[in-house]
C-alpha angles and dihedrals in degrees: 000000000000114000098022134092117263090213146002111286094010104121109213093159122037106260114209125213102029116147114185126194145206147193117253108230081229087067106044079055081066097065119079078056096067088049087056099038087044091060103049086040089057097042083044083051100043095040088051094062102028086108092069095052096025098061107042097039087053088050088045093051088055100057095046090048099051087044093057083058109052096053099050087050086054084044097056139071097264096042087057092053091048096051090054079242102118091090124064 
């Protein structure tokens, strides 16, 4: 096709207004040093506001919990007898 670009990438026609950019290789040293200061930010972040997910999800556990008991407890022998419910 005449005019057009066999390929991707392949310039057949002079294209105006393309900038094209690079990484410095001072950069890409950078990098492992995100990955490092990433990770303690996040644990900083997190352990900063443990307290608001810590706490009410423990609370919430508990209940649970307790409650798991206790109806397993009415539901048993020994809950029915306790009740005065054994008899009908």
């Amino acid at each position: 096709m005449p005019g057009r670009a066999s390929w991707w990438g392949a310039p057949i026609i002079k294209q105006k207004g393309i900038i094209e950019y690079t990484l410095s290789p001072y950069q890409t040293k950078a990098a492992p040093h995100w990955v490092r200061s990433y990770v303690f930010n996040f644990y900083r972040r997190v352990s900063a506001e443990a307290v608001y997910f810590v706490i009410p999800f423990g609370l919430g556990y508990g209940i649970y919990a307790w409650a798991k008991r206790h109806d397993a407890y009415q539901n048993s022998k020994a809950g029915h007898i306790a009740s005065g419910a054994a008899h009908h």
